[in-house]
N, C-alpha and C positions, 0 to 999 in steps of 0.2 A: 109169555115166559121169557124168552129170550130179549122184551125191552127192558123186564124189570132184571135181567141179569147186567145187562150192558151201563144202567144206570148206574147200578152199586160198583160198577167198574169204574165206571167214569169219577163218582164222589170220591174212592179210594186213590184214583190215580189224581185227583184234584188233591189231596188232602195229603198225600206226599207231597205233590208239588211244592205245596206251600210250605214243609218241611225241609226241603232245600233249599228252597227261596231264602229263609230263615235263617239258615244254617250261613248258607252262603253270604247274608248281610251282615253277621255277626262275624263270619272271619274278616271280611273287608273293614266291620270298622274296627275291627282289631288291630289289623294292618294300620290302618289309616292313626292309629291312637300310639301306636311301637313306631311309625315314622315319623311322625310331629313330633315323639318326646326325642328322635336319636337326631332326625338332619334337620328338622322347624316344619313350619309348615309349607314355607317355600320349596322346598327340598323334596317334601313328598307329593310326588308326581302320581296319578291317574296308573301308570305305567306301572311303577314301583307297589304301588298300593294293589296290585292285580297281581303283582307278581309274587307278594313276599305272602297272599292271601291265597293261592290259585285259585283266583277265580278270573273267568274269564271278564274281558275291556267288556266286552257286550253284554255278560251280567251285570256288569258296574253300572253299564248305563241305562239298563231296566230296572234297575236299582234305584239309581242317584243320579241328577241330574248332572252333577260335575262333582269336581271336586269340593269345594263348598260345600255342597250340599250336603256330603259325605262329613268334612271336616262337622258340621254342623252338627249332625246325628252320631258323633262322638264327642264332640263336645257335651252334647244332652248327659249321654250315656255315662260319661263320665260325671256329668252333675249329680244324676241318680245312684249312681255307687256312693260318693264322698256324700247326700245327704242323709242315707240310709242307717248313715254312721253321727251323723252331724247333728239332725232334727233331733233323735232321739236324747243325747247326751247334754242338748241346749234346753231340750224342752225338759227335762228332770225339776222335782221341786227345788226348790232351796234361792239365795241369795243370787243375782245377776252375777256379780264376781266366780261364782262356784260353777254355775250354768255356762257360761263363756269363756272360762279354763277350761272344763270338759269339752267343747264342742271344741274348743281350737287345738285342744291336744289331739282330739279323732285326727283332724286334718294335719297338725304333723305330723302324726307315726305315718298317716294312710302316705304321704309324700316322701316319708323317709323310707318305706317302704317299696313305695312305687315313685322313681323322680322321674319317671316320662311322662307319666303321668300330672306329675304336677309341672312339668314342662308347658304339657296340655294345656291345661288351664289357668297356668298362671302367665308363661311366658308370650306361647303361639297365640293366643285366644285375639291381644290385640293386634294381630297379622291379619286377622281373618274379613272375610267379608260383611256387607250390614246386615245381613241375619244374624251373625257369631258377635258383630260388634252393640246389636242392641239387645241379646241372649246375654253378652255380658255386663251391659249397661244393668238390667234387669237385675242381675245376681248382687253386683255390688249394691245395689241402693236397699237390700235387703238384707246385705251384710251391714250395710251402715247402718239400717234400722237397728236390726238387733244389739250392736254395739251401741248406738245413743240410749237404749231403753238405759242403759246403766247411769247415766248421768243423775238418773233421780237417787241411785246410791250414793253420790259422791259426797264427800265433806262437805261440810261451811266451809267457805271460804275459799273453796278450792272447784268450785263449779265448771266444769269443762265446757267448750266453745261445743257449738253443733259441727262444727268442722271436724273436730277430733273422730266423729264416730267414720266422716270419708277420708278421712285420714289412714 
């Protein structure tokens, strides 16, 4: 009796753990997401991101391997918010022009809304390291798709370069 009491203790205190585990990597990369938009990314330090987060340097680094790694997983985090808002407004029926007015209005209110945010992602992101720099690689050539899909709308006579959609 007393193994099978000690187990359901142990799954219980395992299953919190993992509740502040959680906890705690979401206030860091919240930290980490409010300092890249206020001082860049240069600015937000290991240090700073612990502190404006309380969590402690040594959950940082049971955490995330560095900084990077961290900017990295707010950088994600922050793709996942703005696509939530994005995919759904692009992917709607109707005309390209109408689909990519909606998707790109989501993403200026969501920036007018939030500019550290879009700090994040637009400004910091080419600071960052080749994970953030081929995560961002990735993003554009997806935004350029969907912008070139429109080309098949355009006038005669007025057929846009392939260049305009990485434009």
């Amino acid at each position: 009796m007393t193994t099978m009491a000690s187990q359901i203790a142990h799954r219980q205190a395992a299953r919190e753990g993992g509740h502040v585990e959680e906890m705690q990597r979401r206030r860091l990369l919240l930290a980490m997401r409010e300092l890249a938009g206020e001082v860049g990314l240069v600015g937000a330090t290991v240090g700073q991101v612990c502190k404006r987060s309380r969590v402690s340097r040594r959950t940082f680094y049971d955490l995330f391997e560095d900084r990077d790694d961290c900017f990295v997983a707010a950088f994600e985090q922050a793709l996942t918010e703005i696509g939530e808002l994005v995919v759904p407004a692009y992917g709607q029926s109707g005309r390209w022009r109408e689909r990519i007015r909606a998707a790109l209005e989501e993403v200026l209110v969501v920036f007018d809304e939030q500019p550290r945010l879009a700090r994040l992602l637009v400004i910091e992101t080419p600071k960052g390291g080749p994970a953030v720099l081929e995560r961002r690689r990735q993003v554009l050539a997806a935004l350029a798709a969907a912008v070139d899909e429109g080309r098949d709308e355009a006038r005669a006579g007025s057929d846009p370069s392939p260049l305009t959609a990485e434009a």
